[in-house]
ZAMARGU-4260 file (C-alpha; in steps of 0.2 Angstrom, whole numbers, plus 5000, padded with zeros to 4 digits):
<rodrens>
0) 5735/4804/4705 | 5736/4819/4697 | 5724/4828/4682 | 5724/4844/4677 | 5705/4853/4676
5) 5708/4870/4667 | 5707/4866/4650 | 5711/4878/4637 | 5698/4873/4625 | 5685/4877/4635
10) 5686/4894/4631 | 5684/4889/4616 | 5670/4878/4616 | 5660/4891/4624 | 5666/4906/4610
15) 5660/4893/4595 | 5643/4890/4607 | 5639/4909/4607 | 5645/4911/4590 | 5659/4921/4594
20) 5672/4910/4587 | 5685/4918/4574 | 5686/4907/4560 | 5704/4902/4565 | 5698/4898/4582
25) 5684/4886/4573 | 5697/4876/4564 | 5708/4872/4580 | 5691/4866/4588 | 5686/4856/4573
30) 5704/4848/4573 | 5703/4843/4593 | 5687/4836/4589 | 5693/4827/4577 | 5711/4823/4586
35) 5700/4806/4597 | 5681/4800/4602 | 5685/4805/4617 | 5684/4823/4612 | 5671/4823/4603
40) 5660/4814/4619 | 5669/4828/4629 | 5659/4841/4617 | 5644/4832/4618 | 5641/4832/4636
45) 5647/4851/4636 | 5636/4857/4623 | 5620/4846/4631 | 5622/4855/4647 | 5624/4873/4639
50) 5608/4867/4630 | 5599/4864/4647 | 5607/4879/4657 | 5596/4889/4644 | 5580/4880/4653
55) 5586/4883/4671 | 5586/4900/4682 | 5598/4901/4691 | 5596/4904/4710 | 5612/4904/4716
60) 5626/4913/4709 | 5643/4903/4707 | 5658/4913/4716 | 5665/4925/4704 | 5682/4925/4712
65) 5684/4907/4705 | 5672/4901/4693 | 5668/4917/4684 | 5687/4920/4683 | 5689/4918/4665
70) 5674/4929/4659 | 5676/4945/4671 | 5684/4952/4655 | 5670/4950/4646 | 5658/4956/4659
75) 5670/4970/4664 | 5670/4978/4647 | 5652/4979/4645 | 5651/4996/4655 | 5632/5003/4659
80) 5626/5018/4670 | 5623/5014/4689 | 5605/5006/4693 | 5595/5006/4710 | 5594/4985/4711
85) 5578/4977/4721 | 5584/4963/4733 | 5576/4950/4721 | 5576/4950/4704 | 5570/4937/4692
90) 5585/4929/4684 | 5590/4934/4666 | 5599/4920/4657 | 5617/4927/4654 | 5628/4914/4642
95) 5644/4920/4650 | 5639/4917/4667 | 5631/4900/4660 | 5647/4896/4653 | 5654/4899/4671
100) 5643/4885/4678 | 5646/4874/4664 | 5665/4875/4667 | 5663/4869/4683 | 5648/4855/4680
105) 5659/4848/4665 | 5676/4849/4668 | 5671/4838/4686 | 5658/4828/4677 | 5668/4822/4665
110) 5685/4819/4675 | 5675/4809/4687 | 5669/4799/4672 | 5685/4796/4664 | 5693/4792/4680
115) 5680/4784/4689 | 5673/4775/4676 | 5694/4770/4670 | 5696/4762/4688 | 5677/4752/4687
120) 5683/4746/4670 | 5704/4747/4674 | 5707/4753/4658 | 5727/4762/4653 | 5728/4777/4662
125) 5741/4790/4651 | 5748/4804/4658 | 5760/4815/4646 | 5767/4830/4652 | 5769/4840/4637
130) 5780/4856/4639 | 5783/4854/4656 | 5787/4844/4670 | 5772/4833/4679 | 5773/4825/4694
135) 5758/4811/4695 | 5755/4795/4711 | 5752/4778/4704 | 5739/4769/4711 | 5752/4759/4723
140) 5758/4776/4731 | 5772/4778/4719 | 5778/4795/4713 | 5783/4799/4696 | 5792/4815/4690
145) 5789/4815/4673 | 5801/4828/4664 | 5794/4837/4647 | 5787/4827/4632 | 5788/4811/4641
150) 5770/4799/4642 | 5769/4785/4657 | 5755/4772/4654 | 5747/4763/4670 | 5732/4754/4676
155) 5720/4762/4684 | 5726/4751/4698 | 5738/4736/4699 | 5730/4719/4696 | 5740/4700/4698
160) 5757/4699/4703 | 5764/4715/4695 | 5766/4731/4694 | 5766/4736/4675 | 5769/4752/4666
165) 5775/4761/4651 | 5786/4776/4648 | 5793/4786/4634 | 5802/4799/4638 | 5812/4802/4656
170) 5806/4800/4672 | 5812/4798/4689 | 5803/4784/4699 | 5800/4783/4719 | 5792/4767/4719
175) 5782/4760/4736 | 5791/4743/4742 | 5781/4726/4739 | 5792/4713/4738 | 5777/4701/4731
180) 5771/4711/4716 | 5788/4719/4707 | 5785/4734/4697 | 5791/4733/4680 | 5794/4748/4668
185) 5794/4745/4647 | 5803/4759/4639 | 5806/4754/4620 | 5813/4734/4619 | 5819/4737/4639
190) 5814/4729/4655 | 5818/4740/4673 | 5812/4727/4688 | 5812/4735/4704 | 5803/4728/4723
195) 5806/4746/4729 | 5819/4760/4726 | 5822/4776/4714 | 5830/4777/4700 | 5830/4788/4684
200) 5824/4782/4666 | 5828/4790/4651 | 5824/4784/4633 | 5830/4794/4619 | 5833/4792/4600
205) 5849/4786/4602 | 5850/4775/4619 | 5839/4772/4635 | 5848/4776/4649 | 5843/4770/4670
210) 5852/4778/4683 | 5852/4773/4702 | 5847/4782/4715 | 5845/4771/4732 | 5841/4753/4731
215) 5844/4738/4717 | 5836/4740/4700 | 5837/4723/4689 | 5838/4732/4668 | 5833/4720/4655
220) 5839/4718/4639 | 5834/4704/4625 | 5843/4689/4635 | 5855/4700/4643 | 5851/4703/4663
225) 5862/4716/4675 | 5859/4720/4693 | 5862/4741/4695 | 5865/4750/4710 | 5866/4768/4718
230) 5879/4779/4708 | 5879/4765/4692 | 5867/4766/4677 | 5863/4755/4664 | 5863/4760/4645
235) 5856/4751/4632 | 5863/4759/4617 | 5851/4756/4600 | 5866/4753/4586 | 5872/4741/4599
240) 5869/4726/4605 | 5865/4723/4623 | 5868/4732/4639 | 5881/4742/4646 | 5884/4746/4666
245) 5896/4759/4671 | 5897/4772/4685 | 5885/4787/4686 | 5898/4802/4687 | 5885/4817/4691
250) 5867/4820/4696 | 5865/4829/4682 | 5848/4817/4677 | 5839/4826/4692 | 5840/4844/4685
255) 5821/4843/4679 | 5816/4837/4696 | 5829/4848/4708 | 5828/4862/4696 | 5848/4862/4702
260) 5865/4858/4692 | 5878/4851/4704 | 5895/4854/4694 | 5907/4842/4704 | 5926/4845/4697
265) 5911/4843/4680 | 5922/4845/4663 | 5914/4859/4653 | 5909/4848/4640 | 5899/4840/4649
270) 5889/4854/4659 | 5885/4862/4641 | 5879/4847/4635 | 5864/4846/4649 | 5863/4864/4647
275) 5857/4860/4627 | 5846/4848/4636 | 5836/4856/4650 | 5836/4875/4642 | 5834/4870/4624
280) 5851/4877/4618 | 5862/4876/4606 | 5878/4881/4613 | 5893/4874/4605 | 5913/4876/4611
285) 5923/4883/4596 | 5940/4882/4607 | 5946/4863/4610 | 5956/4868/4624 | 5943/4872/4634
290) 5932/4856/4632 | 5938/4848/4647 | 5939/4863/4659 | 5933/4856/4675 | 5921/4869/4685
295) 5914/4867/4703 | 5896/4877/4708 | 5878/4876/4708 | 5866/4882/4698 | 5848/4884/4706
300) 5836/4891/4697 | 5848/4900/4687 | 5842/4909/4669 | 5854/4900/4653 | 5860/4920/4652
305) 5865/4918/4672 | 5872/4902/4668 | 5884/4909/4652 | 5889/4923/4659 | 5897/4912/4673
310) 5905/4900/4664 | 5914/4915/4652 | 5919/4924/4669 | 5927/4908/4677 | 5937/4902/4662
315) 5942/4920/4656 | 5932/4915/4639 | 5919/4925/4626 | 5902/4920/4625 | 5897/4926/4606
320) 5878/4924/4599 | 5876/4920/4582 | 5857/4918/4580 | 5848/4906/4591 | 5867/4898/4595
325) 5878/4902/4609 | 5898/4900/4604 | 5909/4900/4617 | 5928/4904/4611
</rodrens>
């Protein structure tokens, strides 16, 4: 499983501790403390081991290369005239190479807490990616790719006969085969039942769509069941009722995983509508005619600007900025 340790406010936690805090920088802290409890523990513990580092000398330096990483600016810009050092000196308390150590002590302290002590008491695990992609292993050995602004939910390890988690967002699943304990996805009022396989989940304003990959996925609906396979998906569209099954015509829904846009005889409507998706566009086709355009390449790892600048060249077409919005005419 996968956390992330560098946390951007620590820096500043450990401005506001040696009074250095702008006043702007005071108020984001005083809103993320008062964003959860968790938090506000988080400062706690932070703020008591600053308190006792003042008590302590320090007889071993942490590596600078790694720990002091974050403060060399600050050290560096102190400039002084060269000094003749003795071997030993008695330690002086520095805050910033405090703050070094604390970084260290709290961020590991208290993700072992939260991790250790979530898996003694199996308490909701939450992962959300934020503005990018994650990837994260359940505790079954499963691998999830989370793609950006998408949460998943899960016990710190599967209990009973089951295999439950949440999801809002998209993510692609590589789940671990047991055939005696199904895992079973809850995205918004729909059921995904798998024993084993990958697939793709994707739960929007409009719909949640599941997309097969290799293996049998079982999607759920109210009272309405349906069995998909590799190359189908499943759409459970809101203003409707029930489910609908119909053939997955690209592999368009692994862009965020692949960072690669297969274009398959694609029409251009469609490649400029997971364009808007993945790079945040707004591109819009003023010419009807050219809607359906079919167009066969592959993006990898291409720029929006890259990927514009082809489509105009192979369809003989003008790509026009206005503002933020691309026209293509």
């Amino acid at each position: 499983m996968k956390q992330e340790l560098d946390r951007p406010i620590d820096d500043l936690l450990v401005k506001s501790l040696l009074d250095e805090a702008t006043e702007a920088e005071q108020m984001e802290i005083n809103q993320w403390l008062s964003d959860s409890d968790d938090n506000l523990r988080y400062f706690e513990h932070f703020e008591l081991i600053w308190q006792q580092s003042k008590e302590l000398e320090i007889r071993s330096l942490v590596d600078e290369n790694a720990a002091w990483e974050r403060f060399k600016k600050k050290v560096q810009a102190e400039p002084g005239e060269a000094t003749v050092v003795p071997m030993y000196q008695k330690p002086v308390f520095n805050p910033w190479r405090i703050a070094a150590a604390i970084l260290l002590t709290v961020c590991s302290g208290w993700l072992a807490y939260l991790l250790v002590g979530n898996q003694l008491n199996n308490q909701p695990i939450t992962i959300s990616s934020g503005d990018r992609t994650l990837t994260d292993t359940l505790p079954d050995g499963s691998v999830v790719f989370l793609n950006r602004k998408s949460t998943i939910t899960y016990p710190a390890h599967f209990e009973g006969d089951k295999r439950n988690v949440a999801l809002t967002g998209e993510a692609f699943f590589d789940v671990t085969p047991d055939k005696s304990k199904p895992f079973i996805i809850s995205v918004n009022n729909v059921t995904v039942r798998v024993v084993g396989t990958s697939f793709n989940v994707k739960d929007s304003k409009e719909k949640t769509e599941v997309i097969v990959e290799t293996g049998l996925v079982e999607v759920t609906r109210d009272t309405q069941k349906i069995k998909v396979r590799p190359k189908e998906k499943a759409t459970a569209i809101r203003a409707v009722k029930g489910l609908v099954k119909q053939r997955s015509e690209d592999d368009f829904y692994n862009y965020y995983r692949t960072n690669k846009l297969v274009c398959d005889n694609t029409p251009l409507w469609r490649l400029v509508e997971i364009l808007n998706e993945a790079y945040d566009a707004d591109i819009v086709i003023e010419n009807e005619r050219i809607r359906h355009f079919p167009i066969n390449t592959t993006f990898e790892q291409k720029t929006l600007e890259n990927i514009i600048a082809v489509i105009s060249e192979t369809f003989s077409i003008t790509a026009q900025k206005d503002g933020k919005r691309i026209i293509l005419k």
